[in-house]
Each structure stands twice: as structure tokens, then as C-alpha cells.
C-alpha positions, -999 to 999 in steps of 0.1 A, spaced: -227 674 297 -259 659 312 -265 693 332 -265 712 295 -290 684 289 -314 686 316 -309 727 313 -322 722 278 -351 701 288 -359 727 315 -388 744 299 -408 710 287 -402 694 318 -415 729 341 -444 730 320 -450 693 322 -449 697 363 -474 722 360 -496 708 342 -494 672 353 -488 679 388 -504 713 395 -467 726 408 -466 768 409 -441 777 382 -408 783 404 -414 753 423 -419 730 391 -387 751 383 -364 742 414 -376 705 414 -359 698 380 -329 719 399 -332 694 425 -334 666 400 -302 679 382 -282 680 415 -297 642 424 -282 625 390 -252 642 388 -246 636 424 -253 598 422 -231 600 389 -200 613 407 -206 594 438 -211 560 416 -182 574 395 -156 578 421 -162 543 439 -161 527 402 -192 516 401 -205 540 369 -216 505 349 -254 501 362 -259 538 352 -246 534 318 -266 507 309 -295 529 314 -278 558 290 -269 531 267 -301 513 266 -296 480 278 -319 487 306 -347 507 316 -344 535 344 -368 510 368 -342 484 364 -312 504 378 -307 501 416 -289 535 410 -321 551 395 -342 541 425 -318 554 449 -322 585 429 -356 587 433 -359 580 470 -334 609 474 -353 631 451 -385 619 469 -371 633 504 -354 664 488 -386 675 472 -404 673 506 -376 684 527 -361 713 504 -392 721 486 -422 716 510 -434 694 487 -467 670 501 -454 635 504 -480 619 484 -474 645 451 -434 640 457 -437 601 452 -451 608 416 -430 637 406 -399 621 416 -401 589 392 -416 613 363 -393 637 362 -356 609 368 -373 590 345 -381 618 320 -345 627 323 -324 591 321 -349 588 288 -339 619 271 -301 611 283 -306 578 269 -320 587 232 -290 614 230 -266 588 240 -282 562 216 -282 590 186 -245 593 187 -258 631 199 -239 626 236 -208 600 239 -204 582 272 -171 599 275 -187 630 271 -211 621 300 -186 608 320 -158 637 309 -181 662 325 -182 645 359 -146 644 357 -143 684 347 -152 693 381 -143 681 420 -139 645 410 -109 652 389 -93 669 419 -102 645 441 -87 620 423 -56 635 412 -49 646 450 -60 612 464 -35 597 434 -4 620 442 -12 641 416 -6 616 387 -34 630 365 -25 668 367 
């Protein structure tokens, strides 16, 4: 569910990259790839150890993203992927990386407070993949 969100955002927040932050087209492109794989990887990771509540405040609106330990560690990671993945300069990285998480938990956020996205949806899609496996395996297959 939240990738067919941020794929849906794609072509707002690629322009915005551009045009905010100079980025060439396919970079502005792969940084909101990167950005996808950052949140849902925090997501599952948070997911799996139980510790999904900080992150759905955010979606719910009871906090901001700059509130949520969760977001900044997103952020940092995003900061260092953009540089590391993407060649990105350092300086440019540390603005695009709170923009764009930010951009993102805030569009999650207004779908989720619309009634548009349910938090079981969000949380049924990190489930739909590895995480369910994991789980079931690590469980003895109780939740096949």
C-alpha cells in the first residue's frame, strides 16, 4: 500500500526535485526510489521488532514527521544513501532527504486521515511480503 502511494506521488515529487533542488531528471527519479525503499524498510524493520506505534502516530496525525525518532533515522539513512548510492553532494543530500520523507509521511498521513488508506492496509502490505514469511517460519508456521 504505501509503495502504490509514493508511486503515485512520483511525478510531483521528481519535478519538485528538479526544480527545488536542481536534480537531473533520473536522479530526482531514483532518489524518491531510494526514499521508497528507506520507509518501507524502517516500516518492516519497526514492524517485525513490534515497535510500528511511533510510525503510526505520524500516519495518524498525532505527531508530526520531526517528532518521530523513526522519521529521523529515516532521514539519516536516506541522507547517506543519496550520497553513497546516488553521488549525491552532501550538502544538497541533507535538504533533499527531510523534503522528500517528509513530503511522503505528509501525503501518507492525509490518506490515512481521509479514511482513503486504513492502517491495516498500511500495515497488511508490509505483512504481504518477507515479513509474513519470516514470521510464520520463525512462529512454526502458525500463520500459514
Amino acid at each position: 500500500m504505501i509503495n502504490d502511494i509514493i508511486n503515485n506521488l512520483k511525478g510531483q515529487l521528481t519535478g519538485e526535485l528538479q526544480s527545488k533542488y536542481n536534480l537531473q531528471p533520473d536522479t530526482a527519479n531514483k532518489s524518491v526510489d531510494l526514499a521508497k525503499d528507506n520507509i518501507t524498510d524502517e516500516m518492516k524493520q519497526r514492524a517485525a521488532s513490534g515497535d510500528i506505534g511511533g510510525l503510526m502516530d505520524v500516519f495518524k496525525g498525532n505527531k508530526a514527521p520531526g517528532e518521530s525518532s523513526a522519521v529521523d533515522g529515516m532521514i539519516g539513512k536516506y541522507v547517506s544513501d543519496l550520497t553513497g548510492k546516488l553521488g549525491i553532494p552532501a550538502s544538497v543530500a541533507q535538504q533533499v532527504a527531510p523534503f522528500v520523507i517528509n513530503f511522503i509521511m505528509q501525503k501518507v498521513t492525509g490518506k490515512v486521515s481521509s479514511g482513503g488508506v486504513s492502517q491495516t492496509d498500511l500495515l497488511g502490505g508490509l505483512m504481504g511480503g518477507g515479513l509474513k514469511d519470516s514470521l510464520s517460519k520463525g512462529l512454526g508456521g502458525l500463520f500459514k
